[in-house]
N, C-alpha and C positions, 0 to 999 in steps of 0.2 A: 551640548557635548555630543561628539558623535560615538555610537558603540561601534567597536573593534568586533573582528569575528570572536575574537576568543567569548566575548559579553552575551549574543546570542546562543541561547539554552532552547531547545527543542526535545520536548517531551514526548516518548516514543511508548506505544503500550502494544502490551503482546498477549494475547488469551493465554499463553503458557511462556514464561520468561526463556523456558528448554526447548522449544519448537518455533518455528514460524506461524505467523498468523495465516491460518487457512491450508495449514498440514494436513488436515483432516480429506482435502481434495488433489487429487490426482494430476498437478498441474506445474509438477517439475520435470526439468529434462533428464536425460537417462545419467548422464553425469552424476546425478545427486536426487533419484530414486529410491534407492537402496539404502535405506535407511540404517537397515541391520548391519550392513558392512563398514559403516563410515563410524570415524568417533566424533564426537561433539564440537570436539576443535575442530576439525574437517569441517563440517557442516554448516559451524556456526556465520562463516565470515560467506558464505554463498546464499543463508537465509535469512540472517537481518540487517537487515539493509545500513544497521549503524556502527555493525563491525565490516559492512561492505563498504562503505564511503570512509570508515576508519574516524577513530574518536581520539585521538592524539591531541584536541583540544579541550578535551571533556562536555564541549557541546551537547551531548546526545543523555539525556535522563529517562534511561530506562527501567519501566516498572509495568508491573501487569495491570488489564485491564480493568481489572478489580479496584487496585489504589486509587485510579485516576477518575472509577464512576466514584471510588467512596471520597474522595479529595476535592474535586469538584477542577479542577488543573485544567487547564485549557492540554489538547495533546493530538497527534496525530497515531493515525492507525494505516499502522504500514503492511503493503500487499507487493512482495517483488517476486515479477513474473521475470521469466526468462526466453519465453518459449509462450505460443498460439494453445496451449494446452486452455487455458481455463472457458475460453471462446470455446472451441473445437468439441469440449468434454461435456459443459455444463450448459446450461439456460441461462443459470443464474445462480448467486447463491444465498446462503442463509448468515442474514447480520442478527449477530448475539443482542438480545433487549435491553440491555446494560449499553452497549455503543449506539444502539439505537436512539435511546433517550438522551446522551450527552451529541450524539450528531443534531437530533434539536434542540437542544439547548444552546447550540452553537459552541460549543466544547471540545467537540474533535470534527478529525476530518480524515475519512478515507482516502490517503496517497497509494496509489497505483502505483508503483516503482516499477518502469521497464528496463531492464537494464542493458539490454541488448539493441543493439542499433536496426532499425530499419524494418523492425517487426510488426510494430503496433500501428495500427493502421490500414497495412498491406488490403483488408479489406472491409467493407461499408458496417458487416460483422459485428466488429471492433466495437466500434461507435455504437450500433444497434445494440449491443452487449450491452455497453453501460449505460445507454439510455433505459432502458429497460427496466435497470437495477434500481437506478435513481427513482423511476415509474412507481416501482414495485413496494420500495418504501418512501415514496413522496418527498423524495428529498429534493432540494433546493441546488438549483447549480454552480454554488458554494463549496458544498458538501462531499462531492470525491471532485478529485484531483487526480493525473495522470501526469507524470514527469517523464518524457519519453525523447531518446536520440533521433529521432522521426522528425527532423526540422520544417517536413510536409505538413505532420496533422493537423497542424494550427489550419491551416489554409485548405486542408480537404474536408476537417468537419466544422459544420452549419449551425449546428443544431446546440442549444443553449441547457443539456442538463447536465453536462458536467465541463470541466477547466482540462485544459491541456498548457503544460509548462514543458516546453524545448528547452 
């Protein structure tokens, strides 16, 4: 029997169900900075990526990252950039020891959501970036993920610690 989109369920976990993951860094564009001005509805469908691709099919099971270490749920840990800020800003950053342990378990997986066309990649950075991260916590090049409008990156990066899906 084949599943229907409607039958695929994708399990979404957020350090805060109210913020984005990785609000805590400086790596939004100026559009959606200001955090204090905007309200929640504003916000919401530019920083999780499952009111941003829209859940009209209920696909998307959202819960925090708490549930899904205490559940044990296979889930993805979504990160949408918009913008070179987290490159540009950071070295790197700090993964919570809670997704750290369910990324080796093989339980989740860091998705990099770019949602902007033609950005990621632009240079060798990029790549350097996330190889780094993966370095940094030995993770398996399973383990993050990068879904980017970049139909190039496949073809400009070599290097085997993390996946790129055009």
């Amino acid at each position: 029997m084949e599943k229907s989109i409607q039958h695929i369920k994708i399990n979404i976990a957020y350090d805060d169900i109210k913020k984005a993951n990785l609000s805590e860094y400086d790596i939004r564009p100026k559009f959606i900075t200001d955090f204090r001005n905007m309200s929640e509805n504003y916000l919401m469908p530019w920083l999780h990526i499952d009111k941003f691709l829209g859940n009209q099919l209920q696909n998307f099971n959202v819960k925090s990252l708490e549930y899904f270490y205490n559940s044990g749920e296979l889930f993805i840990y979504p990160i949408t950039l918009y913008c070179n800020f987290i490159f540009e800003r950071y070295n790197t950053i700090d993964i919570d020891d809670r997704l750290l342990k369910c990324i080796k378990s093989k339980k989740a997986k860091i998705v990099f959501f770019y949602i902007t066309e033609g950005y990621f990649g632009e240079t060798k950075q990029h790549f350097d970036w996330l190889d780094n991260l993966a370095i940094k916590y030995n993770l398996d090049n399973d383990d993050i993920l990068v879904i980017t409008a970049n139909l190039l990156a496949v073809e400009t990066y070599t290097n085997t610690k993390f996946k790129i899906l055009h």
